[in-house]
N, C-alpha and C positions, 0 to 999 in steps of 0.2 A: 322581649322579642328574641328570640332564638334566629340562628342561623343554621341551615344544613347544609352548608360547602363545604364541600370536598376539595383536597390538595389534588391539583391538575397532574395529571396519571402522564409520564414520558412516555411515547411510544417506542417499543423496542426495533431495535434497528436490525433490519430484515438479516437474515445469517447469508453467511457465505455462502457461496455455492462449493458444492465437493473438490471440484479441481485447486481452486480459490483458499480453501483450509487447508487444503497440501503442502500449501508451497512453505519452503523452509523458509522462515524469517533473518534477517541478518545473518547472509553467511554467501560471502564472494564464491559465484558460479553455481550457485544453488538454482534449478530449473523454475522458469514458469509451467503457462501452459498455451494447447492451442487457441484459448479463446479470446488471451490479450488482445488487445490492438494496441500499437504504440501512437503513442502520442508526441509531444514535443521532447526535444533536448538538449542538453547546457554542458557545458565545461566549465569546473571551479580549480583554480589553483590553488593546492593545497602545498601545508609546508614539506613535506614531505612528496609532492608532484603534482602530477594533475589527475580529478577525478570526475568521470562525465556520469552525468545523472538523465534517465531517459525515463516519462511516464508514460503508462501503461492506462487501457478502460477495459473490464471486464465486459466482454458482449451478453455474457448468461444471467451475472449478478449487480453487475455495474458498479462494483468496486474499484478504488482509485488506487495505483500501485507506484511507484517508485523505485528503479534500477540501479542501485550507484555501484559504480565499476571504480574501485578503486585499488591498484594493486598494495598500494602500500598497508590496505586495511585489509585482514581476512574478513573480518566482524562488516563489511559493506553488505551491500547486497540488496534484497528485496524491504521492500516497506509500504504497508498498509498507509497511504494516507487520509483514506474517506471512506465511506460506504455507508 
């Protein structure tokens, strides 16, 4: 007896929206855009200070985004976390 299955095919995960592919990644004061909405945020002490992290929901693509404002970090910044 033979079998014909197939390996279960991932579906690809839908693309950014234009504004959303723009944004620079990792780089303190790098812009969003208008369509963010923020969402909740935190203060973490770091060894070097404190750094507050603020998340974002994309209203066009609904990607999940992450703010970290840190000055002591240039390399902070924006971060994909979902989508």
């Amino acid at each position: 007896m033979t079998t014909n299955a197939q390996a279960p095919q991932k579906t690809p995960a839908p693309a950014l929206c234009e504004p959303c592919a723009g944004i620079q990644r990792h780089w303190r004061k790098a812009p969003g855009h208008a369509e963010l909405v923020q969402g909740t945020h935190h203060r973490e002490d770091r060894g070097n200070g404190q750094a507050s992290f603020t998340r974002y929901r994309c209203d066009r693509c609904g990607a999940a985004w992450e703010y970290e404002n840190n000055k002591a970090n240039q390399h902070a910044g924006w971060a994909l976390l979902a989508h």
